[in-house]
Structures are given as structure tokens and as C-alpha cells.
N, C-alpha and C positions, 0 to 999 in steps of 0.2 A: 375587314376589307374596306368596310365605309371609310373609317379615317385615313389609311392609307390613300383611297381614293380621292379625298378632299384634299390632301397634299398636292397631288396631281391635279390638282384641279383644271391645268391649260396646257396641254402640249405643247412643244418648243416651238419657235419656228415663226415666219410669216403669217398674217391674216388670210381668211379661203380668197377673200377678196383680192388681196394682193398678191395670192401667188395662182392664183386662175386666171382672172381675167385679162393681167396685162400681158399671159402668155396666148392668151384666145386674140388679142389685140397684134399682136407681134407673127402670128402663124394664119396670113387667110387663106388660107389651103387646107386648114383643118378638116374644113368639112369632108373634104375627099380621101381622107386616111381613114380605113376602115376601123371598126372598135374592137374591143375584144373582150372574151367572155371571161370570167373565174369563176366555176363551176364548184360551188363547196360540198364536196361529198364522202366525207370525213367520220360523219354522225354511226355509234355504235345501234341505233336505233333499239332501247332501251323498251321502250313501251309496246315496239311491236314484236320484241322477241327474238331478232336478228336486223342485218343491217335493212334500212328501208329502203336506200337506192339500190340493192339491188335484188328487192320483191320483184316476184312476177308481175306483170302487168302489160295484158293483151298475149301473152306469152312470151314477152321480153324481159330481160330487166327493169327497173321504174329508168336508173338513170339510161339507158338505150333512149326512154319519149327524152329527157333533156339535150342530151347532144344533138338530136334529130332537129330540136328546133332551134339550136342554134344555127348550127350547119343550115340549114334552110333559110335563116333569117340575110336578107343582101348585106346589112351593115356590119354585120361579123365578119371578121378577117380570120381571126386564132381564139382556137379553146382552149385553156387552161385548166387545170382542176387539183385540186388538194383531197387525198384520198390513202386507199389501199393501192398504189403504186401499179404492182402487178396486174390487178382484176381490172382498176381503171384503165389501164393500155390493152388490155385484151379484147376489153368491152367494145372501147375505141377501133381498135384495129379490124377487126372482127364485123363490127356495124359497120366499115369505110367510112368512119367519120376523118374526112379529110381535111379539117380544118384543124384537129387535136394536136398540139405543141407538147407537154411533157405535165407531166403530173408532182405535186409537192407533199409533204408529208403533215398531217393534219397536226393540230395543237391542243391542248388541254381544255381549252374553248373555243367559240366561236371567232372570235378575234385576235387567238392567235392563228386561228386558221389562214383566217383571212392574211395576216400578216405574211405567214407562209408562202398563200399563194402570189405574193405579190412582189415576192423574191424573183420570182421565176420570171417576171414578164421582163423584156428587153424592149421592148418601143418605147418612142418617143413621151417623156411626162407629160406631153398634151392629150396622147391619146385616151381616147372615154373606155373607161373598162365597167365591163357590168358583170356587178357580183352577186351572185346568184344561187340560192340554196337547191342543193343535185335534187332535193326529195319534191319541191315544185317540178314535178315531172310532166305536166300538162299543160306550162308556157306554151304559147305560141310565138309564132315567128313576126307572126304581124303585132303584135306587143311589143316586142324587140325592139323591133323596126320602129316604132313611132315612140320607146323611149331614148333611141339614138338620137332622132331628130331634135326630140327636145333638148335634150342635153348637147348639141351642135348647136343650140340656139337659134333652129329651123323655126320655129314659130313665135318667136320675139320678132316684136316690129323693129325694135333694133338692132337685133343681133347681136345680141349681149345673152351669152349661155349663162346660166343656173348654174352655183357649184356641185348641185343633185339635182337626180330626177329621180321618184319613187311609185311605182305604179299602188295605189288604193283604191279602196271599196268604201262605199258607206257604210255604215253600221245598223244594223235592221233591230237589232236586241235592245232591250234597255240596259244600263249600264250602270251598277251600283258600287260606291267604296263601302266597301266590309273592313268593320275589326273586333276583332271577339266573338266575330258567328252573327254580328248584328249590321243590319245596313246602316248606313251614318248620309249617306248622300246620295243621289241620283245625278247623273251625268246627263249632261244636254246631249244628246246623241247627233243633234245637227252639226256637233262640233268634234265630230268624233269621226275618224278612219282607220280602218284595217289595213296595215300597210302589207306588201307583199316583196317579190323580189322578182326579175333584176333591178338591183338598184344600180343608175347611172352617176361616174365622178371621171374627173381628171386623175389620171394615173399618178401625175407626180403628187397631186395635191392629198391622194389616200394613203399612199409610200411616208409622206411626211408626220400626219395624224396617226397612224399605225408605230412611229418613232417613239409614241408616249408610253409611258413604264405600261405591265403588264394592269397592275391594279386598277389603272384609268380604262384601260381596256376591259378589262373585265365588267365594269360594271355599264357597259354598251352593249345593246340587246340587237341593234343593226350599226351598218355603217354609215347610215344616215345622222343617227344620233350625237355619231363624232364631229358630224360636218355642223350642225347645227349648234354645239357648245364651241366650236371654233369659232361661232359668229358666222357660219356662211348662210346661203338663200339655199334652198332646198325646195324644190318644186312638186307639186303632189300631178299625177297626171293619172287618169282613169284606168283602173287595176281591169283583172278579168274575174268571175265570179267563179270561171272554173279553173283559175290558177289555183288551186288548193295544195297543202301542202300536208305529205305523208304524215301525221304524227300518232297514229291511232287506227287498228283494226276495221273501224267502221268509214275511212277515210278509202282505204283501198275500196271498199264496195261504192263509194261514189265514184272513184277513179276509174273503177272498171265502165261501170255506167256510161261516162261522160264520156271516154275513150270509144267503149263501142259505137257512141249515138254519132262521133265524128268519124268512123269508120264504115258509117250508116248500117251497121248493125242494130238489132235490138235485143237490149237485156230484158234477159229471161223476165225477171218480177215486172217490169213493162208489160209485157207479152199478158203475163197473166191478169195483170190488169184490166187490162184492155177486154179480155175474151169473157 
């Protein structure tokens, strides 16, 4: 797959720069077109045993907390999602999540997922879609919301949008390159972020990058990574700590945690804590 992928090495097409911003230049109305979600929820969840969006969580489905903050979020217009078809529109229908548009058929990986969903969306290629893995099920809305704005170009003094916005963390661990079971290097960790998701782009500009063979795709671990081998700017903007994302047994018992203490409940192992 490496050398396939080295083939591939540029997806066809315009620069991000040239096919973003001269449409951000051409549309000042932008800002007032609402965004829209792609909710990736697709994943057989393999490590925890069954699918992870849709563990319990507070007594819901996990993906029920995603749609919830979308739908909550003001700059969302329409949810989208790539998935189990059936379950996803039950899910949907069932919560009254009223923003939910139609559901796409998931891919072999991540980025055909993506590709999938992005079939589906029919607005305008200026509008910012944010694409968003289903098992971050404890996004908030107010996250959303303030990675819309950046990605609208709400807080550039010029008003010149980013062709991404990607919500991160700092990195608290130290961070070593391993080969052979031995450490070889130590990473500066000042230089270092835990990226998360929704990540914010122009529609048309992810439709066009998503165009490259599957192989180039494949070896992209976010959609950010395609915008940035296009040559585009990519904006890192302050992640949440309890965006976490399902991938492991001991993830759900933070989830629950984090869940109840904004439900202003308190988890039991607190309780005992405490007394």
C-alpha cells in the first residue's frame, strides 16, 4: 500500500487555497448559511465487543449523546451520518432529532467512509461541514459552535477562513519513537497535540480531496491530514478534555462518569470516595 500510495502522492485538482478561499471571497453571506454535520458511525467496534455507538451510555445509545449535540449546537442546519442505515434512522427518529437528513453506507475504512458520506450532502460546496466520529459521544454543542465560527473566519482580523479547523489537546505524556521494543527518541511534547473531532472544511474542497484513488486515502488517519498534503492551512483551535472517544472498555466507565457529573449526578466510585 506504501508504494501505491506514493503514486498517489497529490490528488487531482485545484490548490485548498485556490479552490477555498476565492469561493469564501465571491459568497459574503457565507457566514449565515448554517453547517452541517457527518456524523461517522460506521465502526464494527472490534475492541469493545459490539458496535460502540451504540453502547449504553446514561441509559441511551452512546450515538443518541452525538446527535443530541448536534441538534443543540445553533450553527448546525443538517445531520448526516454513515452507518447501519436502519438503526441510525430509528435512533434518529425515535430521539426527535430534527435536524437528521438521511444516513450513507459505511466503507472499508475511514475515508471511504467519509467519502460515502459526502455523497449524500446536496448544499452549496461553500458550506463548512464537520465531520465527526459517532463514538465522540460527549461533544458539546458549545465546541461546535466556536469551531463554526472559526472555520467562517469569525475570528481572523481579516476574514480570511482556514481551509480546517481541528479541535486539540495538549499532550500531558511523554512521547517516545519505539523500534524493536527499544526507545530511539523522545518527542518535545510542547510540540505535540491530540487532535479530536469535529473537524471543520468546505464541502466542496473535502468532495474534491476524497476524488484521490482509494490507496492515498487510505493511508490518512483524519481529514485533516488530506487538507494539509494539499498544501492547505489547517487551524488547531482548543479541543475539550472530555471529548473522548469510545475505543476501549475502560473509556465507557469515564464516559459514564463525565456524563453523570454534567447530568449533576454522582458516580458511585466518587460517592465512595468521598465518604
Amino acid at each position: 500500500m506504501a508504494s501505491n500510495a506514493s503514486a498517489a502522492s497529490k490528488p487531482p485538482g485545484r490548490s485548498c487555497r485556490d479552490a477555498t478561499h476565492a469561493g469564501v471571497r465571491e459568497r459574503p453571506g457565507i457566514a449565515r448559511t448554517p453547517a452541517i454535520a457527518l456524523v461517522l458511525a460506521g465502526g464494527f467496534g472490534t475492541r469493545m465487543g459490539r458496535p460502540k455507538q451504540f453502547l449504553d451510555l446514561g441509559g441511551r445509545p452512546a450515538l443518541y449523546h452525538t446527535f443530541r449535540a448536534f441538534e443543540d449546537a445553533a450553527s448546525v442546519g443538517r445531520i448526516y451520518a454513515v452507518g447501519d442505515g436502519p438503526r441510525v434512522e430509528a435512533l434518529a427518529r425515535t430521539a426527535g432529532i430534527s435536524k437528521y437528513a438521511r444516513c450513507g453506507e459505511p466503507g472499508d475504512f475511514r475515508q471511504l467512509s467519509t467519502k460515502s458520506g459526502l455523497l449524500l450532502c446536496e448544499e452549496d460546496p461553500e458550506t463548512v461541514v464537520l465531520v465527526h466520529d459517532g463514538s465522540r459521544c460527549l461533544v458539546t454543542p458549545a465546541l461546535i459552535d466556536r469551531i463554526v465560527e472559526v472555520a467562517l473566519g469569525g475570528d481572523a482580523p481579516d476574514g480570511d477562513a482556514p481551509d480546517g479547523v481541528v479541535p486539540a489537546t495538549p499532550v500531558s505524556d511523554t512521547v517516545k519513537v519505539e523500534r524493536n521494543g527499544e526507545a530511539i527518541k523522545t518527542l518535545d511534547r510542547t510540540e505535540l497535540r491530540a487532535v479530536q473531532t469535529p473537524q471543520a472544511f468546505r464541502l466542496g474542497l473535502l468532495r474534491r480531496l476524497h476524488e484521490a484513488p482509494d490507496e492515498y486515502l487510505g493511508t490518512a488517519t483524519d481529514d485533516a491530514s488530506l487538507v494539509e498534503r494539499d498544501g492547505g492551512r489547517v487551524v488547531l483551535v482548543d479541543g475539550e478534555k472530555t471529548n473522548i472517544k469510545l475505543t476501549s472498555p475502560e473509556d465507557l466507565v469515564l464516559a459514564e462518569a463525565i456524563l453523570a457529573t454534567r447530568d449533576g449526578r454522582h458516580p458511585a466510585f466518587w460517592a465512595t470516595k468521598k465518604s
